[in-house]
C-alpha positions in Angstrom: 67.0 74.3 98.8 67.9 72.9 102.5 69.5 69.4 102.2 70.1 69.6 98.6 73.9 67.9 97.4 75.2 69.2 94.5 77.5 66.5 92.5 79.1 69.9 90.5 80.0 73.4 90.7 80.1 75.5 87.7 82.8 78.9 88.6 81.7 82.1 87.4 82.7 85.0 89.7 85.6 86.2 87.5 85.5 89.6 86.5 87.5 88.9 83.2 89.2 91.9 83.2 91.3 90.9 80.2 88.2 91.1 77.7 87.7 94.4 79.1 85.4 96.6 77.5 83.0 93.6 76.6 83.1 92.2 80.4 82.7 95.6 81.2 78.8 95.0 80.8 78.1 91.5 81.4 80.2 88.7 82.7 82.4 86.7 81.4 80.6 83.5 81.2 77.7 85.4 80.0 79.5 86.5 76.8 77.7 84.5 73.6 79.4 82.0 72.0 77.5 81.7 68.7 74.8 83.5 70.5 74.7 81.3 73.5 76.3 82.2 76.4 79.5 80.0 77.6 77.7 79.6 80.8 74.7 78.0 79.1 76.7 76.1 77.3 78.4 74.7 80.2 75.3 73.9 81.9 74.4 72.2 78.5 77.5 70.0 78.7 76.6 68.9 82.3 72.8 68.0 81.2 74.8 65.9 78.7 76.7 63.8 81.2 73.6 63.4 83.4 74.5 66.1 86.0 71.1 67.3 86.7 71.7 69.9 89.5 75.0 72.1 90.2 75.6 74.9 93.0 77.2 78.2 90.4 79.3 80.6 92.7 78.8 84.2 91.2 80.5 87.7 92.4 80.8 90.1 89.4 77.1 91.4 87.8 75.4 87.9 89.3 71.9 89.3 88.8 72.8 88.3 85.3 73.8 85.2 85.8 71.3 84.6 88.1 68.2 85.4 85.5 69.6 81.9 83.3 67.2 79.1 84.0 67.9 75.7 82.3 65.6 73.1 81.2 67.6 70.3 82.4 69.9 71.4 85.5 68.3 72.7 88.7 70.7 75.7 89.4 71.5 76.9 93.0 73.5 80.2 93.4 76.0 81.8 95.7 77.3 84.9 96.3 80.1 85.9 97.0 81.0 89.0 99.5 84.3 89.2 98.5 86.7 86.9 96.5 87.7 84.3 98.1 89.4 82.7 95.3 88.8 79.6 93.7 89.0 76.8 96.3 88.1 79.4 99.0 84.6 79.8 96.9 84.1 76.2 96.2 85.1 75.7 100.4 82.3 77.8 101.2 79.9 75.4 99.6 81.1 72.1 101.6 78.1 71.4 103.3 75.6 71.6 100.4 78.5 69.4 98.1 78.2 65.8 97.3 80.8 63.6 98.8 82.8 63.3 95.2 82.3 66.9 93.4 82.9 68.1 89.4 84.1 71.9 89.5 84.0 73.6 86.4 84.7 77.3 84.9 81.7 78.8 83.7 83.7 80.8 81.0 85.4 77.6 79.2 83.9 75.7 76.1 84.5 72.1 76.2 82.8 68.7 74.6 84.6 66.5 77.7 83.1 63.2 78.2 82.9 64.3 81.8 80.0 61.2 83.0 83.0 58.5 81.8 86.4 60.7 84.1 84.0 61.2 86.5 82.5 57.7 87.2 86.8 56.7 86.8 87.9 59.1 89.6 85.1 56.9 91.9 86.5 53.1 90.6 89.8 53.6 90.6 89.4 55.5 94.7 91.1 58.6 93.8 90.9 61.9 95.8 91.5 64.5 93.3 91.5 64.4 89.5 92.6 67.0 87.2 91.7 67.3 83.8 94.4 68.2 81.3 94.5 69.0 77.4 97.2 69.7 75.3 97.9 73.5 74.0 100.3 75.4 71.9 100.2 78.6 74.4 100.8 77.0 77.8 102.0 80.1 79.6 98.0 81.2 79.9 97.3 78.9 82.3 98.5 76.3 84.6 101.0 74.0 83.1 101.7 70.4 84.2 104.3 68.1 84.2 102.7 64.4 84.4 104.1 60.8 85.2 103.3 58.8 82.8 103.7 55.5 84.8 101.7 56.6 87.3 99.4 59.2 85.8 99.7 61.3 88.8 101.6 64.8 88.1 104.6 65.4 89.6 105.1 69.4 89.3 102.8 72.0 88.0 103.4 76.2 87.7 100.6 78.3 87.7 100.3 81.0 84.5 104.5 80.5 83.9 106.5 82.5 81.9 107.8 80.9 78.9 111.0 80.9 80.8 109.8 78.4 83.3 107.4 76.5 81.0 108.2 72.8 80.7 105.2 71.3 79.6 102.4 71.6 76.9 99.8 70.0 78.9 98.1 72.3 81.0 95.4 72.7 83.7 91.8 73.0 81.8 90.1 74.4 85.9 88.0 70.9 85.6 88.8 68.9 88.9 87.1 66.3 90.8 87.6 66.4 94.3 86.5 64.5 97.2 84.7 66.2 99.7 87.4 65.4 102.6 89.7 67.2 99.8 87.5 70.3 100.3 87.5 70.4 103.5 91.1 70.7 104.2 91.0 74.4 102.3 91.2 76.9 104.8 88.1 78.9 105.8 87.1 82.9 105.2 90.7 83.2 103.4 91.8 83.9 100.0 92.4 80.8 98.6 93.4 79.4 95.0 93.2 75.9 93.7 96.4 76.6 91.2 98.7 78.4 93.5 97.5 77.0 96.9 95.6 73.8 97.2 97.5 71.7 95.0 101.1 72.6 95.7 99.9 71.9 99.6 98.4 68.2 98.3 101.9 67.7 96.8 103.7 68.5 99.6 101.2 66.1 101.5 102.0 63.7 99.5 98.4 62.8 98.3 98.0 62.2 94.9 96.7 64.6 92.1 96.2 62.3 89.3 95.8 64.0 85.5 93.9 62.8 82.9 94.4 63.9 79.3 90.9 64.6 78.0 89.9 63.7 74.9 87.9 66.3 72.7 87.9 70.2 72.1 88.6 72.7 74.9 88.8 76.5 75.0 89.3 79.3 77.7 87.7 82.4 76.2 90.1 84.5 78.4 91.6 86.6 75.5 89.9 88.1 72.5 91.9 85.5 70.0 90.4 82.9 72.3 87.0 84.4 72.1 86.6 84.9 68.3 88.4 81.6 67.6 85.7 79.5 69.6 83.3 82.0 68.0 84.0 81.2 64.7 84.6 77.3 65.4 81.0 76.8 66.2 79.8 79.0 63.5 81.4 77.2 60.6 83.3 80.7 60.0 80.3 82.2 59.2 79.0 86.0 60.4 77.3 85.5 63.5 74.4 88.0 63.6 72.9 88.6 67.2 69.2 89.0 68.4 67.5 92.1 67.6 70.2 93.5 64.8 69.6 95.6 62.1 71.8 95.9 59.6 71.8 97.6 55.7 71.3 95.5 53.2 74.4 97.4 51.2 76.7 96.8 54.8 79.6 94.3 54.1 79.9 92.5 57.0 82.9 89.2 56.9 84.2 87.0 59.7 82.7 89.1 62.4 80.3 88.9 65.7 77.5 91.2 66.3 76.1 91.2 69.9 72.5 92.0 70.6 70.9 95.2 69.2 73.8 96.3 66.6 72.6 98.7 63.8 75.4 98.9 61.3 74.8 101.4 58.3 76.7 101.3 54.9 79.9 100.1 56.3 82.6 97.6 55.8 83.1 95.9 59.1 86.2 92.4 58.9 87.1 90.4 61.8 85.5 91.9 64.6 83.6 92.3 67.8 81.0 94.4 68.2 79.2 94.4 71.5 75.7 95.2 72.3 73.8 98.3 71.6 76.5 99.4 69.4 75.7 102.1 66.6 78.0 102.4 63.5 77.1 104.7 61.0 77.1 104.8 56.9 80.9 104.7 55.1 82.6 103.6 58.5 85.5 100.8 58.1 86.2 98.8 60.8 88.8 96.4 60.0 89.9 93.1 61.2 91.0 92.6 65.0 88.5 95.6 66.3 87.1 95.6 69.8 84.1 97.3 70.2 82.4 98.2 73.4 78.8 98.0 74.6 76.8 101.3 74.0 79.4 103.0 71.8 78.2 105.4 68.4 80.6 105.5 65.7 79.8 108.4 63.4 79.4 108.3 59.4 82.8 107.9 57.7 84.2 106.8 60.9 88.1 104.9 59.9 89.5 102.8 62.2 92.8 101.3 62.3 93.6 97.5 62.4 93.2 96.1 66.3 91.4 99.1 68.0 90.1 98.9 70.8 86.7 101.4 71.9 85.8 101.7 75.5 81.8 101.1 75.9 79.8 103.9 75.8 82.1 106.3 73.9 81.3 108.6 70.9 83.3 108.6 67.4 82.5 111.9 65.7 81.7 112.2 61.5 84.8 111.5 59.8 87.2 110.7 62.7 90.5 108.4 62.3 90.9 106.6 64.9 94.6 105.3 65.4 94.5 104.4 68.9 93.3 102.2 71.2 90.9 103.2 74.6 92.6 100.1 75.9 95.8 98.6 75.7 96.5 96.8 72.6 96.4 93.0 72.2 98.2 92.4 69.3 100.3 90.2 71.3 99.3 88.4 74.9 101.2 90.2 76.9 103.1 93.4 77.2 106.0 92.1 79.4 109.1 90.5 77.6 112.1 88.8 79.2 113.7 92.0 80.6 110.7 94.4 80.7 108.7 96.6 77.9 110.7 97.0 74.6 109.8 98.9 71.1 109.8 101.3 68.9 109.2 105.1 70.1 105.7 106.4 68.3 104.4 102.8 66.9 104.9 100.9 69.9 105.5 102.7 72.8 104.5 106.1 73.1 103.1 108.7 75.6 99.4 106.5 75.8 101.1 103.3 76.3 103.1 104.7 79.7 100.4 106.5 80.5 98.1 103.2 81.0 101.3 101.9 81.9 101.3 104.1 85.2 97.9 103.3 85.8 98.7 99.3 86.2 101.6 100.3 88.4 99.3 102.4 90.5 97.7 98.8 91.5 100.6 97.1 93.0 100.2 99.4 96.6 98.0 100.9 98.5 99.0 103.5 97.9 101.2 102.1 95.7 105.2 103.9 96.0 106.8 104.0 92.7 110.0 105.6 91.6 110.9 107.0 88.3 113.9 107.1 86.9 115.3 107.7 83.1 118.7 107.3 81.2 118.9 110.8 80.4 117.7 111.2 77.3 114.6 113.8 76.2 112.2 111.1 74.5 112.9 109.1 78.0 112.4 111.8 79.9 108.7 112.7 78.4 108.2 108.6 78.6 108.9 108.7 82.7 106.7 111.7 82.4 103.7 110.2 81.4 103.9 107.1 83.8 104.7 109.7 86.3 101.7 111.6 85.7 99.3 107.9 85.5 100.8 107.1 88.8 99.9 110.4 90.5 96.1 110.4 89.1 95.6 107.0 90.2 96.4 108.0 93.5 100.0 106.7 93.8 103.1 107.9 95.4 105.3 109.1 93.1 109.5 109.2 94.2 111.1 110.9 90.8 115.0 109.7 91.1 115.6 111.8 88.1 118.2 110.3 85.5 120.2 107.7 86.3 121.3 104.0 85.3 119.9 100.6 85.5 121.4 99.8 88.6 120.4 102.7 90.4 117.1 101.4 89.6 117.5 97.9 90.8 118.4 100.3 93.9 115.8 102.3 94.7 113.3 99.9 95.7 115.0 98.8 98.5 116.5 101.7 99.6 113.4 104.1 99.6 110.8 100.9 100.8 109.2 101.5 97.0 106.9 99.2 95.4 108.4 99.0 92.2 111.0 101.6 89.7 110.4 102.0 86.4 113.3 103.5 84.7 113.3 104.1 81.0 115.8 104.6 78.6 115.8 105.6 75.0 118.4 104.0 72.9 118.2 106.9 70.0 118.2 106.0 66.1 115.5 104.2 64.1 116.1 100.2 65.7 112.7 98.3 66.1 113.7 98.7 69.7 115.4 101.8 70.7 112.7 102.3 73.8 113.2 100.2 77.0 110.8 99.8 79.9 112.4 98.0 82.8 110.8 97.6 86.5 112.3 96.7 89.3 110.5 95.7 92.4 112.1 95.6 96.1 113.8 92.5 95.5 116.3 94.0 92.5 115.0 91.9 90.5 112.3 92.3 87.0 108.6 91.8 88.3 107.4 88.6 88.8 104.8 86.9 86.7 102.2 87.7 88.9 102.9 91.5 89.4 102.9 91.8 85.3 99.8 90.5 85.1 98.4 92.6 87.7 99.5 95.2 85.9 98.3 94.5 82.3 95.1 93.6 83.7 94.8 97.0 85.4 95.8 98.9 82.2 92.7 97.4 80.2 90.3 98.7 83.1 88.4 102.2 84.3 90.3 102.5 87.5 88.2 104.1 90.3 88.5 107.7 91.1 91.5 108.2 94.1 90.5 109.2 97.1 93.8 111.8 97.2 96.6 112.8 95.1 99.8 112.9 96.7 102.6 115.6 95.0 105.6 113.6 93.8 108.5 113.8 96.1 111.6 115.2 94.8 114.7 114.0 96.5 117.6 116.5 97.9 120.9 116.5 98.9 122.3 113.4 100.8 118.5 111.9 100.2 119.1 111.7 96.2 119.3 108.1 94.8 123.1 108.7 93.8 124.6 109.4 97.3 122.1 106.3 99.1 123.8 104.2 96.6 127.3 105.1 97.1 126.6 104.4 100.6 125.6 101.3 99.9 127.8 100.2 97.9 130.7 101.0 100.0 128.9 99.9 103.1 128.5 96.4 101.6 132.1 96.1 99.9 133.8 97.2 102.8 137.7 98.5 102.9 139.8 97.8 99.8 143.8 98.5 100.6 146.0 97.8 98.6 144.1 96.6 95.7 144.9 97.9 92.2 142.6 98.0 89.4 141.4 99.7 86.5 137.6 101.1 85.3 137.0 101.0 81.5 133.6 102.0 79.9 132.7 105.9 78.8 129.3 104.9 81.0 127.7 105.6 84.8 128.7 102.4 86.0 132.6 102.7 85.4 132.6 106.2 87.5 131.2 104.5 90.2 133.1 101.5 90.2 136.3 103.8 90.0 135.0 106.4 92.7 133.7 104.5 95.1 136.8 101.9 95.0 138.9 104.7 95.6 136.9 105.4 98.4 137.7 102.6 100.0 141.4 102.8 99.7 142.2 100.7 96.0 144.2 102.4 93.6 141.7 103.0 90.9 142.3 104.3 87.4 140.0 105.0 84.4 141.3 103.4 80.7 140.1 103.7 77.3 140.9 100.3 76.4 142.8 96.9 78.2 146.3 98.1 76.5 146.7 101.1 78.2 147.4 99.3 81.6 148.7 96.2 82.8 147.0 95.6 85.9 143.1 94.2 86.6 140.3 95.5 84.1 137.1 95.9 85.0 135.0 96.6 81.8 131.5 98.0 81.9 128.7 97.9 79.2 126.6 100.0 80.1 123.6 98.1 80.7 124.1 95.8 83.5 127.0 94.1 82.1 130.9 93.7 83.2 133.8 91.5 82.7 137.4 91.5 83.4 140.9 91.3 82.1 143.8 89.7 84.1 147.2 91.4 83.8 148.2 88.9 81.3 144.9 89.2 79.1 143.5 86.7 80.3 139.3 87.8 80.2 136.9 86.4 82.8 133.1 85.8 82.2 130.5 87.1 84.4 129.9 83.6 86.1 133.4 83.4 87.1 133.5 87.0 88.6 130.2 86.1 90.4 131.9 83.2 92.1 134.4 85.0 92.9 132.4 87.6 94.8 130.6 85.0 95.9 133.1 83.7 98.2 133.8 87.4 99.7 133.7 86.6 103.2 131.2 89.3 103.8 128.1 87.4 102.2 126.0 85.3 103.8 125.9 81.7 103.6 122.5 81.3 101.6 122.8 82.6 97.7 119.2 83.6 96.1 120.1 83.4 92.0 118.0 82.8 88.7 117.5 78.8 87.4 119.4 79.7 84.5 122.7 79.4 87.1 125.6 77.3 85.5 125.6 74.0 87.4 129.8 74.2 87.5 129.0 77.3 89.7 126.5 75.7 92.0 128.4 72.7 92.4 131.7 74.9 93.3 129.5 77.1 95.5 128.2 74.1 97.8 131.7 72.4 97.8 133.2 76.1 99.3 130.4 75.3 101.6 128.0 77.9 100.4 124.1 77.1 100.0 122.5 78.0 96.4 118.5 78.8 96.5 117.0 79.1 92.9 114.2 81.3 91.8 112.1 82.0 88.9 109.6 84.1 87.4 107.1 83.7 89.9 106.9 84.6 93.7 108.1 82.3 96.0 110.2 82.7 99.3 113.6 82.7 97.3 112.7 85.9 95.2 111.3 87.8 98.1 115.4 87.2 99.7 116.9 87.9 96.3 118.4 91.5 97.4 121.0 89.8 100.1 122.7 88.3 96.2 122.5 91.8 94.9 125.6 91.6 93.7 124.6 89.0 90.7 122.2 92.2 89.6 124.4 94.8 89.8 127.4 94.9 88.1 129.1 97.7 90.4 128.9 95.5 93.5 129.6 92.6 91.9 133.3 94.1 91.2 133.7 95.7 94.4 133.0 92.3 95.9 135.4 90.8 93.7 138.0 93.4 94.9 136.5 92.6 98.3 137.5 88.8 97.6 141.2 90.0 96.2 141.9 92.1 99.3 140.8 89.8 102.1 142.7 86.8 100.1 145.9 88.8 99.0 145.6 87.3 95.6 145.9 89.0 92.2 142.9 88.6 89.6 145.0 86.3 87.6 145.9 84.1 90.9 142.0 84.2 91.9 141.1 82.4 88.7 143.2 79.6 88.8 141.4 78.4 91.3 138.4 78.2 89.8 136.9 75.6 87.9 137.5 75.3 84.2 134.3 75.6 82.9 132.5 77.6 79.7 129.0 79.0 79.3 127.3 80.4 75.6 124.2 81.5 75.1 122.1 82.0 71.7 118.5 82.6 71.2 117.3 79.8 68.7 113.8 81.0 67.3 111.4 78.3 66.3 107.6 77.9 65.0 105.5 79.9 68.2 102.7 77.4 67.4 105.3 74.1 67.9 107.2 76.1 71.5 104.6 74.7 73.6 105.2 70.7 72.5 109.0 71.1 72.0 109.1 72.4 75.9 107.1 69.6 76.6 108.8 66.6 75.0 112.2 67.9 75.9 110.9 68.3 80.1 110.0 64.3 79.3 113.8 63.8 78.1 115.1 66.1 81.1 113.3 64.1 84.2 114.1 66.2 86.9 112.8 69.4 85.8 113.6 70.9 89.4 115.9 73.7 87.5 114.4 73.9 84.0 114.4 71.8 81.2 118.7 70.6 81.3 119.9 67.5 78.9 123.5 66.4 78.9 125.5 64.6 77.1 129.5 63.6 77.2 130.1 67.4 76.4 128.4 68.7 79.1 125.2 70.1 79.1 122.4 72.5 77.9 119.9 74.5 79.8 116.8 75.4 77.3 114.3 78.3 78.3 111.5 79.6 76.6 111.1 83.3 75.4 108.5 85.8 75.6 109.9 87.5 72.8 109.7 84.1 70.8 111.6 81.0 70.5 113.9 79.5 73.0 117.1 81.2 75.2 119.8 78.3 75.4 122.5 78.3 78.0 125.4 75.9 76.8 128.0 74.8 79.6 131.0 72.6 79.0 134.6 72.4 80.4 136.1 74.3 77.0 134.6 77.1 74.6 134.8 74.6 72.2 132.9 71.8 73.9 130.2 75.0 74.7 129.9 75.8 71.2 129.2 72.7 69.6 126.7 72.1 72.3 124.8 74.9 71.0 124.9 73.7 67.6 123.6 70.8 69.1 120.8 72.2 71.0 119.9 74.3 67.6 119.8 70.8 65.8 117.7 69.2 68.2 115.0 72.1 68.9 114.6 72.8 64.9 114.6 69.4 63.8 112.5 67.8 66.7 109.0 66.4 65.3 
């Protein structure tokens, strides 16, 4: 096909690891949709808008891929090596690419009029167009915040968290680029169009304009996704693949059937049931079940809601099947706000950490991960099974024993690890009592992108290691404990003369009062704020502290941060979360100090994070506020007058999951400048709004009296539950 120009590129080198075990046989544009393939489909849409050739970029299985031929588009493929990502694919193609090109995912279903955005993007001389549609789940995929005077978008994040989600219009992967556009992507590197390309055209200033398309769209990338555009184009109807057999007495409802099923006598609701599959008579598969290609389920086979079976496996006569092969999907994604929470034995048990420890064997190579729990049995034999994952997959295992959640946010740095997972085990019968939290070098939780490495990894068959490395047991001065002491006397420095008191029956207020009175304070340790009448430092337990001034006066967290903030042994750049109270940035630059934000995703400002370690661990934090006392002469009491008078709350406000999305999106549209999350003001002061994994919306209210705060957050709760 020398001298052939292809107008469009249809995508489809994805492996689709998230739809694992169906991908695990075909690719995921070759999945059926109704029993036609999204890729077919696709090509159908382009015959439909008079493309009548397009170049298809293929990687994972492409012989399959490669056998579709199309009565009405003349299909040219190409191979990839290796991945390249998706501009670098689409970058390989430039020569053989008309000079204004349509790329397209071969694993969406859409009914775009693409012939009418297309012919626009040439009239109106743009360089790059971006299609968008509006969604109720933006954090899948790219989300982006749009002008609407100019139609051009001003700020887009790739995949977000909910946390950093301010939009409900998000990226569809349909562009049209102009072939100069193409050109300027790097050659023979990994390159993305989401996280690389366009934040460079952005910071070029060339304009990526977004048009809102009109019409139905769906990514098939989760099994929800999948059955839901299923059953759209069915009606709701049973959809019954080629070459099935299935008993006339089988009672079959709301379910897909790949090619060559045999079902007996069985109830099957709600499910997926890949190709070649045999199910037996008196099975009962019931609705959200994931079956693999290949795999036998015996007579009298039970299953439980949401299983997931691996391809190929065998189901005996009679078996109950309560767990899954693969990592549930009841929800999206296993990753909350602050890590893994649940229930011990429903939610998270010894199969969960053990495919948990598989995904964090992915994140080196080999990949160093510590393990640490709280102390506790059910944690300990938790810890044990990730350790164990770890060490099969081939990963380096560092056990740090029990310890507490700042030693965690530690070890990373301290031992060059890739990540610590440290679990704790709350006891009693709470929906959460078990705890999941991993810390990477920076201090901080994993990014977005590390989490979904992670939960991708658990739903695959992970390649044999090439060795197994015994897990390293520190000793003596090399445990976690003495490194940290160390450090955080190292970084506090000498504390003469100051006086100050430990409260908590925890981890943290030993350490606090030790290592202080290492460094020359006069430390005590208090059951309660009455029994002395100097400086209180009180410890949670979990991360948290606060203080009480001689006179009872209590100081918040943000006030003892800036406060440590100005120790004169910190740097002048600050690395701290969006979420930071704009009183304390605004007193931080006037003391002449330089704030850098961060959020869920990597970026330059999270990889520096550690050098603010002190706003993650809350045994630093009040050394360095001793630190500040000591090289200032000042009491606790003295050092907050100073400060600005200013009050933050906080409160989770839940809302209607399906309405998050367009809340998030319409309030970004009242915010403006979005630079820092989603923040509206009024004459009170002001609220910063967030979105949840867990559901609804985190609030941070900030106002120059409690008062002022709390009505603010009556405020925000108004206007997020009664906002149409």
């Amino acid at each position: 096909m020398s001298g052939q120009k292809y107008g469009a590129v249809v995508m489809a080198g994805g492996f689709g690891s998230r739809l694992a075990p169906l991908t695990n046989t075909r690719p995921k544009p070759m999945l059926p949709i109704n029993n036609r393939s999204a890729f077919e489909r696709i090509l159908d849409l382009l015959a439909d808008n008079g493309f009548e050739s397009a170049a298809v970029t293929t990687m994972y299985l492409p012989e399959q891929l490669e056998s579709v031929k199309h009565d009405r588009v003349r299909l040219a493929f190409f191979r990839e090596d290796e991945p390249r990502g998706s501009a670098g694919a689409v970058r390989a193609l430039s020569d053989c690419l008309s000079d204004t090109v349509l790329i397209i995912s071969g694993d969406a279903v859409c009914d775009f009029a693409l012939k009418e955005l297309y012919e626009r993007h040439i009239s109106e001389n743009r360089q790059v167009t971006m299609l968008l549609t509006k969604t109720k789940n933006p954090k899948e995929f790219g989300t982006v915040l749009l002008d609407g005077k100019t139609g051009r978008i001003a700020r887009f994040l790739e995949k977000p968290s909910w946390a950093d989600t301010l939009s409900n219009l998000i990226n569809t992967g349909i562009y049209i680029l102009n072939r100069d556009i193409i050109n300027q992507i790097p050659e023979g590197v990994f390159f993305d169009f989401g996280r690389d390309l366009f934040p460079q055209l952005l910071k070029k200033n060339i304009p990526i304009h977004g048009e809102v398309a009109q019409g139905y769209w769906c990514d098939i990338g989760t099994f929800g996704d999948f059955y839901a555009c299923s059953m759209r184009l069915s009606g709701g109807q049973n959809i019954i693949g080629a070459g099935c057999s299935v008993d006339p007495n089988a009672k079959i409802a709301g379910s897909i059937l790949f090619e060559n099923v045999k079902v007996g006598d069985s109830e099957i609701t709600d499910s997926i049931i890949a190709e070649n599959v045999v199910i037996g008579s008196g099975c009962v598969i019931p609705e959200g079940c994931v079956i693999g290609a290949g795999t036998v389920i015996g007579d009298r086979a039970v299953l439980s809601p949401g299983i997931r079976i691996a391809d190929r496996a065998r189901i005996s006569k009679g078996a109950k099947v309560m767990g899954n092969i693969f990592m549930s999907s009841a929800s999206s994604h296993l990753f909350g706000d602050e890590g893994i929470s649940g229930k011990y034995g429903s939610e998270i048990d010894g199969e969960l950490c053990f495919k948990l420890g598989h995904g964090l064997s992915t994140l080196g190579k080999p990949a160093r991960v510590g393990i640490m729990y709280n102390g506790e049995k059910i944690a300990k034999l938790l810890a044990d099974s990730i350790k164990i994952a770890v060490v099969s997959c081939g990963g380096q295992v560092i056990d740090l024993e029990d310890g507490f959640v700042e030693l965690a946010s530690f070890a990373p740095q301290a031992y060059r690890l890739d990540c610590c997972a440290y679990v704790s085990y709350l006891g009693g019968d709470s929906e959460k009592n078990v705890h999941i939290r991993i810390f990477e070098k920076n201090g901080l939780f994993l990014s977005r992108e590390k989490q979904r490495k992670i939960e991708n990894a658990m739903r695959e068959k992970l390649p044999a290691p090439a060795e197994i490395y015994e897990p390293q047991l520190l000793e003596h001065t090399e445990r976690v404990k003495f490194r940290y002491c160390h450090y955080l006397q190292n970084t506090a420095g000498r504390l003469d003369g100051i006086q100050a008191a430990a409260m908590g029956k925890n981890e943290q207020a030993n350490f606090f009062f030790s290592n202080a009175r290492e460094l020359g304070a006069e430390t005590v340790m208090i059951e309660d704020d009455s029994d002395v009448s100097g400086d209180v430092f009180a410890f949670d337990g979990d991360g948290g502290v606060s203080a009480v001034t001689a006179d009872g006066t209590t100081l918040s967290f943000w006030q003892l941060f800036t406060l440590a903030a100005l120790c004169g042994k910190n740097k002048k750049k600050l690395y701290l979360p969006q979420s930071t109270p704009e009183a304390v940035e605004g007193y931080l630059k006037q003391s002449g100090l330089q704030p850098c934000f961060y959020n869920h995703s990597e970026s330059e400002e999270r990889k520096n994070a550690f050098s603010t370690h002190f706003y993650n661990d809350s045994v630093l934090l009040a050394l360095m506020v001793c630190r500040y006392l000591c090289e200032n002469n000042l009491t606790l009491k003295e050092a907050v007058s100073k400060l600005p008078r200013f009050y933050v709350r906080s409160i989770d406000i839940e809302v209607d999951e399906d309405e998050k999305a367009d809340l998030i999106g319409s309030l970004a549209e009242e915010c403006g400048d979005c630079s820092r999350g989603v923040r509206l003001r009024n004459e009170k002061g002001s609220i910063a709004v967030f979105p949840r994994e867990e559901g609804g919306f985190r609030v941070f209210a900030e106002a120059a009296s409690s008062e002022f705060a709390e009505e603010l957050c009556v405020f925000a709760e108004k206007k997020l539950k009664n906002r149409k």
